[in-house]
Backbone as CSV, one residue per row, in Angstrom:
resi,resn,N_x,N_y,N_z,CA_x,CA_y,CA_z,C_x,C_y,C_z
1,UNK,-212.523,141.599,-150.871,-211.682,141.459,-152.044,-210.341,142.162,-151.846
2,UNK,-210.490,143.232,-151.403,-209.231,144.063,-150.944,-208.145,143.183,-150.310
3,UNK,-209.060,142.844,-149.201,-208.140,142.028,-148.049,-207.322,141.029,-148.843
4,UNK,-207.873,140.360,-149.726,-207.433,139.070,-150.354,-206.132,139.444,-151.026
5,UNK,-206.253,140.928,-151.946,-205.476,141.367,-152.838,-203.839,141.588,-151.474
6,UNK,-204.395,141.812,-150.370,-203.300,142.453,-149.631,-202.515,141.446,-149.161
7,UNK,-203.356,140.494,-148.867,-202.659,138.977,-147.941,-202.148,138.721,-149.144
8,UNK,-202.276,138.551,-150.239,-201.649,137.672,-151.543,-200.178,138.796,-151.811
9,UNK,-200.082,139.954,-151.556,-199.302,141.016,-151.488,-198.052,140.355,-150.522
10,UNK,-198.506,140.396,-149.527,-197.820,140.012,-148.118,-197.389,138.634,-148.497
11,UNK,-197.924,138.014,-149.109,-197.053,136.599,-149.129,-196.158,136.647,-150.216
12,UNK,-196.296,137.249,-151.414,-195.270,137.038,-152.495,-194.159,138.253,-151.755
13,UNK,-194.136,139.069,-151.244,-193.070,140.168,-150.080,-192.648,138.819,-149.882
14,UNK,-192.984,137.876,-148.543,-191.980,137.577,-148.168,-191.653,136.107,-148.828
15,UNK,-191.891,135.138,-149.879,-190.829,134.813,-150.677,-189.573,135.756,-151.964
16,UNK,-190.175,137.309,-151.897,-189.353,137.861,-152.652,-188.574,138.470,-151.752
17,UNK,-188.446,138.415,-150.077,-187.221,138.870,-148.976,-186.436,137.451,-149.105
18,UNK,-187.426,136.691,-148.994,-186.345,134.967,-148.930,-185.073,135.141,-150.240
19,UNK,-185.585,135.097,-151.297,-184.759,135.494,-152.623,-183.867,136.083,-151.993
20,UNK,-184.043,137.476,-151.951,-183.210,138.612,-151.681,-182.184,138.138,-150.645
21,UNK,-182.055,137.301,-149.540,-181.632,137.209,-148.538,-180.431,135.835,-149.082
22,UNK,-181.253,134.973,-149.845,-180.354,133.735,-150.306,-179.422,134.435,-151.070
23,UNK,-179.770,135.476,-152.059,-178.960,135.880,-153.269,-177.696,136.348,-152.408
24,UNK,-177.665,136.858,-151.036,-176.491,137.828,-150.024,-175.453,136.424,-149.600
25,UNK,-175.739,135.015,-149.864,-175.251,134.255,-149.119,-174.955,133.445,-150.079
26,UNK,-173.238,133.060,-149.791,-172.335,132.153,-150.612,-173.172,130.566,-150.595
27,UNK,-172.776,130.013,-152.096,-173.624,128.506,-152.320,-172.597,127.734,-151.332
28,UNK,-173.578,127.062,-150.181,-172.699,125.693,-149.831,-173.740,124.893,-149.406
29,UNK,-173.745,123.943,-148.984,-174.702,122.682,-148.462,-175.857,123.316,-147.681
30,UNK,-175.424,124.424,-146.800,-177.007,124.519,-146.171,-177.273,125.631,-147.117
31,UNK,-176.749,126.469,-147.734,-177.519,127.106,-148.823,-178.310,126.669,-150.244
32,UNK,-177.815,125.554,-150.524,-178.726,124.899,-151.503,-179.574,124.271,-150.709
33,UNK,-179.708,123.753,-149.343,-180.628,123.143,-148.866,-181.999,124.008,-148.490
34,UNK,-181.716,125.362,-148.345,-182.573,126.477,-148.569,-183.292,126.770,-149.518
35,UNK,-182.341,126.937,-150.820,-182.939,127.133,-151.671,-183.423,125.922,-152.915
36,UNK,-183.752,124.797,-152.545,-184.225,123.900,-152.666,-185.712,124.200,-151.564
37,UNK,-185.368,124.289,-150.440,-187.044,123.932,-149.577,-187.965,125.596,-150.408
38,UNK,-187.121,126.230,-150.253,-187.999,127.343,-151.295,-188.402,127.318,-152.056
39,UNK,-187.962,126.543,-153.746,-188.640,126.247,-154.564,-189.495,125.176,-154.302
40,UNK,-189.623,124.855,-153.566,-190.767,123.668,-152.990,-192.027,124.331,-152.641
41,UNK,-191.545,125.194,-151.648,-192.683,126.392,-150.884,-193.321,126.694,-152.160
42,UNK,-192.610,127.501,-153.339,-192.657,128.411,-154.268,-193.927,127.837,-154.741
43,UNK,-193.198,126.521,-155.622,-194.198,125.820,-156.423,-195.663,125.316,-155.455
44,UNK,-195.746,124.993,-154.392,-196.901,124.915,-153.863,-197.666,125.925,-153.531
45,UNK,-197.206,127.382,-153.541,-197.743,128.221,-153.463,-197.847,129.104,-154.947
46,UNK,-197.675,128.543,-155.950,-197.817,128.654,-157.180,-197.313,130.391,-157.563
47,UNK,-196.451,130.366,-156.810,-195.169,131.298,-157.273,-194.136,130.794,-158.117
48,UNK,-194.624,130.619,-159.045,-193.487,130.633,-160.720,-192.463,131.381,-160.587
49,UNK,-192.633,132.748,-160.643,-191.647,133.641,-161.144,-190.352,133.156,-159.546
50,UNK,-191.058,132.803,-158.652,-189.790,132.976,-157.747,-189.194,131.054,-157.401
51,UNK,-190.046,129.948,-158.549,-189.505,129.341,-158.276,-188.481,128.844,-159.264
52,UNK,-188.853,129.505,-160.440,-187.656,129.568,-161.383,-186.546,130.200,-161.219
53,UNK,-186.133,131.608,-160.465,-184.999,132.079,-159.821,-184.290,131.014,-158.722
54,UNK,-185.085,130.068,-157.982,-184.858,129.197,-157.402,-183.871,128.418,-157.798
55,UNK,-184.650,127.322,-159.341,-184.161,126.515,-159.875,-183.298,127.012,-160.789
56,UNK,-182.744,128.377,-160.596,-181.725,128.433,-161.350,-180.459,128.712,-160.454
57,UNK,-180.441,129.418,-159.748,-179.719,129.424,-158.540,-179.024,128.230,-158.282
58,UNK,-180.145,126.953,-157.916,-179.465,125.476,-157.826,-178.611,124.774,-159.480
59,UNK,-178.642,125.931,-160.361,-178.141,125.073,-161.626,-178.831,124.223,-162.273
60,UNK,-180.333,123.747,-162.002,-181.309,122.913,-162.542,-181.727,124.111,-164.070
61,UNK,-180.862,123.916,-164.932,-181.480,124.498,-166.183,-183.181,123.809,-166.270
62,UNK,-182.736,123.144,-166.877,-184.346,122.024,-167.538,-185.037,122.876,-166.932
63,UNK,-185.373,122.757,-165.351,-186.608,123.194,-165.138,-186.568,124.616,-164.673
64,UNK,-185.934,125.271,-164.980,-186.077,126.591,-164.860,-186.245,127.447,-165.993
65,UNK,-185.383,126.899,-167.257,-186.318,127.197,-168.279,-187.799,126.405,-168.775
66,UNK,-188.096,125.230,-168.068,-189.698,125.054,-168.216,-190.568,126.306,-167.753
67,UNK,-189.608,126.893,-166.329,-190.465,127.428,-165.922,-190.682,128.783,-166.196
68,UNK,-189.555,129.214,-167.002,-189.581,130.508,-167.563,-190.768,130.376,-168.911
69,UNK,-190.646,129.616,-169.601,-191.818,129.016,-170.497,-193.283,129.342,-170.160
70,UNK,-192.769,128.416,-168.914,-194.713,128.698,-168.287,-195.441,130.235,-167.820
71,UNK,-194.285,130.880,-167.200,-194.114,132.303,-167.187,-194.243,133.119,-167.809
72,UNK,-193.956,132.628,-168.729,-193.998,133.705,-170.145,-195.409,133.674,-170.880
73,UNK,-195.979,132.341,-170.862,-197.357,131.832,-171.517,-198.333,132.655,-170.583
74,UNK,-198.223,132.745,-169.346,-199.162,132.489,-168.083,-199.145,134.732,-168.475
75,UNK,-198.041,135.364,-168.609,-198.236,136.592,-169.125,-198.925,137.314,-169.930
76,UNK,-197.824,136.255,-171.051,-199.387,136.759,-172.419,-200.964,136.017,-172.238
77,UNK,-200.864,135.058,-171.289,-202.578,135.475,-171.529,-202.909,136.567,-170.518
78,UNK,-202.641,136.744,-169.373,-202.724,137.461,-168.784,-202.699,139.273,-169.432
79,UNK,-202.121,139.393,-170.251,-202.038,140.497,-171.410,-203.385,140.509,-172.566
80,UNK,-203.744,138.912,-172.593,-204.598,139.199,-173.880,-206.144,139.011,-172.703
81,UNK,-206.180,139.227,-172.065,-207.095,139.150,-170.962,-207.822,140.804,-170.818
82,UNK,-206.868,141.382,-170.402,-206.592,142.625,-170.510,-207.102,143.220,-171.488
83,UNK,-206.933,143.099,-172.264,-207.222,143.699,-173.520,-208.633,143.305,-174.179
84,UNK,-208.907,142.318,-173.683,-210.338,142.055,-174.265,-211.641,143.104,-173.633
């Protein structure tokens, strides 16, 4: 169980270095083409929180506030979980 908790650790690290690294670099054609294949990665690896920074980055409102939505829902239960 540990192990699982650590590998799942290690993978959201390095889409949150990818972030970090796009955010250092001016928008042009191969930078949206980046951060486009990232929110791709993101969402198949069911990283929300980093594929909505994604889709906002590219200027896709709509779905970045969907996805702040889903984010926000996916919290509070995660909160009322907790608490039970």
């Amino acid at each position: 169980m540990n192990w699982i908790r650590t590998k799942q650790s290690a993978f959201y690290s390095m889409f949150f270095r990818a972030v970090a690294f796009l955010e250092s670099l001016e928008m042009s054609l191969e930078t949206e083409a980046m951060w486009k294949t990232l929110s791709r990665l993101a969402l198949e690896a069911r990283q929300l929180h980093i594929a909505e920074r994604c889709f906002a980055a590219l200027g896709d409102v709509s779905k970045s506030k969907a996805l702040r939505q889903i984010n926000k829902i996916a919290e509070q239960s995660a909160e009322e979980m907790v608490s039970l």
